[in-house]
Structures are given as C-alpha cells and as structure tokens.
N, C-alpha and C positions, 0 to 999 in steps of 0.2 A: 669752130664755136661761133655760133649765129645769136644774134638779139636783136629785136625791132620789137615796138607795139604802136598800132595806133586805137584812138580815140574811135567811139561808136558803139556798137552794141557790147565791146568789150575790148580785149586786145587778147592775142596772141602769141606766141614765140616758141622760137624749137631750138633744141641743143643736141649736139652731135649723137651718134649712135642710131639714125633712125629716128629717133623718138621727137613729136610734137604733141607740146600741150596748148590746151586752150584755156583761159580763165576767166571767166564773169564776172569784172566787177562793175559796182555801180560809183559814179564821183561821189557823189552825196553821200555815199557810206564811209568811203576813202577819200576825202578828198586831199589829202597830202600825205606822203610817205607811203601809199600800198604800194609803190612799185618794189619796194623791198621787201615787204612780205607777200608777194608775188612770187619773189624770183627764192626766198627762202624754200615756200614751199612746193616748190618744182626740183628745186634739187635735193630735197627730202625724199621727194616720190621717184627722181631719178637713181638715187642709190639705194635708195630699198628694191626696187626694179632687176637693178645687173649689174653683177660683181665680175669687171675686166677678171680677173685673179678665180675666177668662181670657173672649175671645169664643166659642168654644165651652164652657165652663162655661155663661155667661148666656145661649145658645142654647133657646128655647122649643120644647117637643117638637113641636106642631104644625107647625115646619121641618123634621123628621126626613121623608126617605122610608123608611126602613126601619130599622128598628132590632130588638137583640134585647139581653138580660141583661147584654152587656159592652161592648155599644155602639151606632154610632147613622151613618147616611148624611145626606151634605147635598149639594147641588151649590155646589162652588167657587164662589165670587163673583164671579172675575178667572179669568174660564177661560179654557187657553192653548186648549183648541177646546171646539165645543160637547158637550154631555152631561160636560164635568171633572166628576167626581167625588170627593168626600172620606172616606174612611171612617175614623171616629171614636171614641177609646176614653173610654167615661163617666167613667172615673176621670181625673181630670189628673193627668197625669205628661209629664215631658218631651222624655224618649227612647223610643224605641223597644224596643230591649235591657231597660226596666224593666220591661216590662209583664208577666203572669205567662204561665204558660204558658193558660189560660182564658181570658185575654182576647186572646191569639194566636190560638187556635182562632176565639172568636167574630167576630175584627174577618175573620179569612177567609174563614167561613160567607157574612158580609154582604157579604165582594168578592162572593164567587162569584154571590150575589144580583144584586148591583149590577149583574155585569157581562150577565145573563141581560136585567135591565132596558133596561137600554143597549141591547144585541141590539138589542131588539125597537123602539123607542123613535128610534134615535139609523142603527144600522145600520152600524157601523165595520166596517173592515176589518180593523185590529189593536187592540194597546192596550198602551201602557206605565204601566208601578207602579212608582210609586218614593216613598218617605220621605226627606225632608232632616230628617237627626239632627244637632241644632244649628247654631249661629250660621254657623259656619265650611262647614256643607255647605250652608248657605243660609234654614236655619229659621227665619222669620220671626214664628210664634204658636209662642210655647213651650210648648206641649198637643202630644204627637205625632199627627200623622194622616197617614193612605197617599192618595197621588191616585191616582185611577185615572183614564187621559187616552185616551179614543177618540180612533185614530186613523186617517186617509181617507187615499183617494187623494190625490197631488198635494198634499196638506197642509203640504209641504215638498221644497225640491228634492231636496234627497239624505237620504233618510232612515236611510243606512246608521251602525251605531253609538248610535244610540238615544240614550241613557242617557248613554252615553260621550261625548257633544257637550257634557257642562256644564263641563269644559273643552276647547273648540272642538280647542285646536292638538295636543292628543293623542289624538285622535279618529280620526287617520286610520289607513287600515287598508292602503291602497296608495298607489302613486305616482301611479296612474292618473289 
C-alpha cells in the first residue's frame, strides 16, 4: 500500500493491485481538507473496479481468448453447448445498464469477434445473447457478462421462442 502527493499541477497516488490514479485539483478550490476527499474517491473507484472474491476479477489473462481496453473473452465453464461463450467487462460492476457507453461499444466489438471465432471453430447454425441482470433474472456472479451460446441443429426439440423459454409456460406462441 503506497501514498505520496505532491504540490504542482496536481498530485498523484497509487494503491496496490496495479492501479494508479491521478487527480486534478486546484488549492484555491480546495484549499484545506481535499486531501480526504481525494483519497475518498479513489477508493470508491477502486472497489467498484475489482472484486478480490469476484471470479472473473481473479481471472489470469493467459485465460482470455481475446480481449481489448474494456474487456476480455472466456469460455463458459458449464456450457449449456459447446463453443458458450462469455464476454466480459474488465471493470466489476454488476449490472449491465452500469456499464458506460465504452465499454458497451467494446464488450460488442469483442461479440462480434467472438462470434467470427465460433464460425469458424465451432460451425453453429444460430446463436442466442442474453445477460442475466441480477438474482432474480438468474445472475449467479455478480460481475455482469453476456453469453454468447452457439446454436445446432436438433440441439433441442422445439427451439421456437429462444430466450423466451426461461419461463417455460409463457413461452408459447401457439396452440399447436
């Protein structure tokens, strides 16, 4: 655990894990007590960041197949077929809706990646995307990530309704 700042165009300081931040202030704005809400909101933006306890936090990038600035690919552990896919935002956060608009762009960049791999790799026919945002929609790691789940033929008897089958009994679309 590291702390320093000095005086000038601002101060600086880093805390373990990798991570430095920088902050801009000015005296005249702060001229007594910013050094605590400095250091408040560093370790606000540190723990919204990376959850020790979070398995994708502790995730070692040599697992990554592809990654870029705002995130990172893995293959599901428990895939509901083969090639599941994960795409992952570097920052832990636990919704979906939190994420900024940059790391929306990037974690899609890396579908669009993912799903080029897959192609080639795997050879589905379809493919459903879906995010469980929280407990209640079924989110079991509190870090948000998208599946992306290749899908085959005969994979499933009736594959009609997709998505809409996580509750089975409203699912149907005919009598038939």
């Amino acid at each position: 655990f590291g702390f320093g700042f000095g005086f000038g165009f601002g101060f600086g300081f880093g805390f373990g894990f990798g991570v430095r931040f920088i902050l801009r202030l000015s005296l005249p704005q702060y001229p007594f007590g910013f050094k605590n809400k400095a250091v408040l909101t560093v370790l606000e933006h540190q723990t919204m960041s990376h959850d020790p306890a979070c398995p994708f936090c502790r995730l070692a990038a040599e697992h990554y197949l592809d990654q870029n600035d705002e995130g990172f690919v893995i293959r599901d552990l428990f895939p509901v077929n083969p090639g599941h896919t994960l795409i992952i935002p570097k920052r832990h956060v636990g919704s979906f809706f939190a994420l900024s608009r940059d790391e929306v762009d990037g974690l899609w960049q890396l579908m669009q990646r993912a799903k080029v791999q897959l192609d080639s790799e795997f050879a589905p026919i379809d493919y459903n995307i879906g995010v469980n945002d929280g407990p209640n929609a079924g989110q079991t790691v509190p870090h948000v990530h998208i599946h992306l789940m290749p899908r085959y033929a005969n994979d499933t008897a009736d594959p009609r309704g997709g998505v809409r089958n996580i509750i089975a009994e409203r699912a149907i679309y005919s009598k038939d």
